[in-house]
C-alpha positions in Angstrom: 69.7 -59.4 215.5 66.3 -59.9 214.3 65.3 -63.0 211.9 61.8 -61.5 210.6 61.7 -61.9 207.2 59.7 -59.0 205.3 56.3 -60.8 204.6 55.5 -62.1 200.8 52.9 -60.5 199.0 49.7 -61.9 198.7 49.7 -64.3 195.5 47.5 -62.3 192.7 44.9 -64.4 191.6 43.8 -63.9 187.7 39.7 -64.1 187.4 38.7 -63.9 184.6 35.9 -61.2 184.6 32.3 -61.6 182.7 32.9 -61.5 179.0 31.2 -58.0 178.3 31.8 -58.7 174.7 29.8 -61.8 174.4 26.9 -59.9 176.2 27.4 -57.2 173.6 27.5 -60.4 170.7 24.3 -61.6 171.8 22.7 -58.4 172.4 23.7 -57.6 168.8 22.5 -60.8 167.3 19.3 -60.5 169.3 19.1 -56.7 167.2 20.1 -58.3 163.4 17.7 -61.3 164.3 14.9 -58.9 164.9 15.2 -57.0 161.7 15.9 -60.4 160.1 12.5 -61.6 161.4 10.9 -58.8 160.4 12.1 -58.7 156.6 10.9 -62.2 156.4 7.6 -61.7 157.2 7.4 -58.7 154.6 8.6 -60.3 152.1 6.7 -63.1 152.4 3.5 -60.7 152.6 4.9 -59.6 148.9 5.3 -63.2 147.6 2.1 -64.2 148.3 0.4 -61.7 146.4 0.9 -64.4 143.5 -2.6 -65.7 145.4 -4.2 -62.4 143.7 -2.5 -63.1 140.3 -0.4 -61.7 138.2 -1.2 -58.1 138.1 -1.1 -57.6 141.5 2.5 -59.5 142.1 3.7 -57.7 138.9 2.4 -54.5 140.0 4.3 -55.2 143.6 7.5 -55.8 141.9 7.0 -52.9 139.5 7.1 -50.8 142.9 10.0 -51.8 144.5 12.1 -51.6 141.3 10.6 -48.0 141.4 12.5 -47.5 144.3 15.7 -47.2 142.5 18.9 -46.3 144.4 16.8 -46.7 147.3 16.2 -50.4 146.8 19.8 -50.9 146.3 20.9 -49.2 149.3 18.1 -51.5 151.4 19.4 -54.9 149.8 22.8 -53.6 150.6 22.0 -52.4 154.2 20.3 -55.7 154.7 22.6 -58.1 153.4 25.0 -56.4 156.0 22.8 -57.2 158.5 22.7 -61.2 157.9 26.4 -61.4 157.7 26.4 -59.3 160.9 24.0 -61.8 162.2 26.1 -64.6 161.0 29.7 -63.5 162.0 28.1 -63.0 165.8 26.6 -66.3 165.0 29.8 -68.3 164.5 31.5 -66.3 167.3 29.1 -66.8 170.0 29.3 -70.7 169.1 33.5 -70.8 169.0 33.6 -68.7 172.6 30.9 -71.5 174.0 32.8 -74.7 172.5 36.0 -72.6 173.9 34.2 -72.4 177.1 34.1 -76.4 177.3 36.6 -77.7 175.2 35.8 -81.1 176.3 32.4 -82.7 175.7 30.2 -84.4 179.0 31.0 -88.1 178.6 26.9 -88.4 178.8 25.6 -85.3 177.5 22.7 -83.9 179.3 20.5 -81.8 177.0 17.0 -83.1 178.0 16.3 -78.8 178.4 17.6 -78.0 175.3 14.5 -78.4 172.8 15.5 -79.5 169.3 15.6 -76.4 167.4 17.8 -74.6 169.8 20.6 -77.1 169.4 20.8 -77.1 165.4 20.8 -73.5 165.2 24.4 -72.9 163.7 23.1 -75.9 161.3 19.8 -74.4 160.3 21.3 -71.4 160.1 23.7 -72.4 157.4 21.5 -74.0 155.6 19.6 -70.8 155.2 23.0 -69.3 153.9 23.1 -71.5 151.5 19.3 -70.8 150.3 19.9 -67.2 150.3 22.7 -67.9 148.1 20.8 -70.3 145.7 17.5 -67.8 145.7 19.6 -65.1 145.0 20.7 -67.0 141.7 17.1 -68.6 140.9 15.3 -65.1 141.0 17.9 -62.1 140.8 20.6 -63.6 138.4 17.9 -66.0 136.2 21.0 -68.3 136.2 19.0 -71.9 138.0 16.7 -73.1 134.7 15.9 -71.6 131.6 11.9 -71.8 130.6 10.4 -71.4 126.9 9.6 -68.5 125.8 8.0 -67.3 122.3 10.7 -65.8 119.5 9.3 -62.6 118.1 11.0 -63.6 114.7 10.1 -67.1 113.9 7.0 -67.5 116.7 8.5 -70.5 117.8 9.6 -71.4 121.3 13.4 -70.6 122.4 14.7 -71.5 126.3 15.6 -68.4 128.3 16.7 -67.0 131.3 13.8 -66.4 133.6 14.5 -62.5 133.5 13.5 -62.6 129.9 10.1 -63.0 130.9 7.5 -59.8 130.4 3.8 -59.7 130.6 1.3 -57.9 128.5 2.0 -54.5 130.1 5.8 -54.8 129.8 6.6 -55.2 132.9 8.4 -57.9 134.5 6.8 -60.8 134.9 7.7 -62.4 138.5 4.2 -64.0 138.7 5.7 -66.0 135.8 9.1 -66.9 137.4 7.3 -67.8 140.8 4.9 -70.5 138.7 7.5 -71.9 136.1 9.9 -72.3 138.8 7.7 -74.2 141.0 5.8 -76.4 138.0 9.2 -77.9 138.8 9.2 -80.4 141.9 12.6 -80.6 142.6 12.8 -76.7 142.9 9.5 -77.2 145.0 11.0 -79.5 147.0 13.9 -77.5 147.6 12.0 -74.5 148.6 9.8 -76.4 151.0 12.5 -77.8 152.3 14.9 -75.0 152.8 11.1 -72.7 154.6 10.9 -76.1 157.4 14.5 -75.3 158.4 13.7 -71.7 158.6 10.4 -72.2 160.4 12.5 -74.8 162.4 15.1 -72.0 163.2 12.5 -69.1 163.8 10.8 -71.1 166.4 13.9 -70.6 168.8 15.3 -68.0 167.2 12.5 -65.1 167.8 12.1 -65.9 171.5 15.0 -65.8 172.4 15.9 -62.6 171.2 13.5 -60.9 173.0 15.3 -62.9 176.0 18.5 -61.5 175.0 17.2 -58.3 174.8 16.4 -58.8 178.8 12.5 -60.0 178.5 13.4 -62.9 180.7 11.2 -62.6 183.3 8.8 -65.6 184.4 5.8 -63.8 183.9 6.4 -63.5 179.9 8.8 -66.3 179.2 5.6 -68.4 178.7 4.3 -65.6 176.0 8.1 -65.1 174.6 7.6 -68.8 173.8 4.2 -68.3 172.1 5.4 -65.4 170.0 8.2 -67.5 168.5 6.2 -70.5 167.9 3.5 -68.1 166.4 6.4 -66.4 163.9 7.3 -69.7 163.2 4.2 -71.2 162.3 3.1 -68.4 160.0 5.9 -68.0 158.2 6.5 -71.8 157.7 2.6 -72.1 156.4 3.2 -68.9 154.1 6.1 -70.1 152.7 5.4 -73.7 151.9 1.9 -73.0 150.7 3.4 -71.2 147.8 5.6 -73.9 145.8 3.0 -76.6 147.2 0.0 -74.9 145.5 1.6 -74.4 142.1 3.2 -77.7 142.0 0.0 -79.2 142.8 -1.8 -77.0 139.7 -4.1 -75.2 142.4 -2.6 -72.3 141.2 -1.4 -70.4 137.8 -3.0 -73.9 135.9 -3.8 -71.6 133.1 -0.1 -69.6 133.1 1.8 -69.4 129.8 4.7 -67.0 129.2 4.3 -64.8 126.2 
């Protein structure tokens, strides 16, 4: 009789395939980062119409609150694009610390350049300047400035929304200058537009990498572009709150 055995299947072997899902992460982070990048440098194009003076920043803002539903419904649209951004953010860093779950006893990040390994850090910090600008220049709620009674003519401390100039219009050229004759809200700002600088200048090269621009021939450029974004935007911003802190501009400002 014969002894052959029937012959054991071939042990399966579970490999774990290339997460398309973190592809599609940082393809989509790479998207939200562009139109991130790009509101930035808009807005910031706005703001620093308070070089031309009032008129012209009030006239600005007088245009965009034109809008109407339309500006509510770009706020909104864009506010769901940085949580996007930052819920692909926190993902993307849990799946790599997943991915290694124990540190290098000597870790080896002479590649990594500085900005690219704070970016969850930078990037909460910006969170939490969105938050506080938000509050400063949307809900008044940060400091209160004086501002004339039309009653007694005396002074009386309000919310910076209660601010109008001579046209009735709101006056953001005045909440831009009160708010930075004050250097710890200066200091803030200039702060909080270094760590955004800081995170642009990784941030908007690599997207165009994750967007498959990696190529040898324009990684060089990639890294210009970002450096570029970063510098103007950092220079931009900070040039603001330095200036009026300093009294090189709005010296002569005072709220009606």
């Amino acid at each position: 009789m014969s002894t052959m055995t029937a012959p054991r299947p071939a042990a399966r072997t579970n490999v774990a395939p290339l997460p398309v899902s973190t592809l599609a992460a940082k393809y989509w982070m790479a998207i939200t980062g562009l139109l991130l990048v790009a509101f930035v440098l808009v807005h910031m194009a706005g703001n620093l119409l308070v070089y031309r003076g009032q008129d012209a920043l009030n006239g600005y803002a007088k245009f965009l609150k034109g809008m109407g539903p339309m500006l509510w419904i770009a706020r909104g649209g864009l506010l769901l694009v940085f949580l996007v951004h930052i819920g692909l953010a926190f993902r993307l860093s849990r799946r790599n610390r997943q991915a290694r779950p124990i540190g290098y006893q000597v870790e080896r990040t002479l590649r990594a350049s500085l900005p690219s390994k704070y970016m969850l850090l930078t990037g909460l910090v910006i969170l939490a300047f969105v938050i506080f600008h938000l509050a400063h220049y949307t809900l008044g709620i940060v400091h209160q400035v004086p501002v004339k009674d039309p009653q007694t003519g005396g002074e009386v401390m309000r919310d910076m929304l209660s601010l109008h100039d001579q046209q009735g219009r709101h006056d953001v050229y005045g909440m831009v200058i009160l708010a930075f004759r004050q250097p710890v809200i200066s200091l803030s700002y200039i702060l909080a537009q270094l760590l955004l600088a800081l995170h642009l200048y990784h941030g908007a090269s690599s997207m165009f990498q994750s967007l498959g621009l990696n190529h040898s021939r324009y990684n060089a450029l990639i890294q210009k572009v970002g450096a570029a974004v970063a510098v103007i935007v950092g220079v931009g911003n900070v040039s603001m709150p330095l200036t009026i802190m300093l009294g090189l501009v709005g010296q002569g400002y005072q709220p009606l």
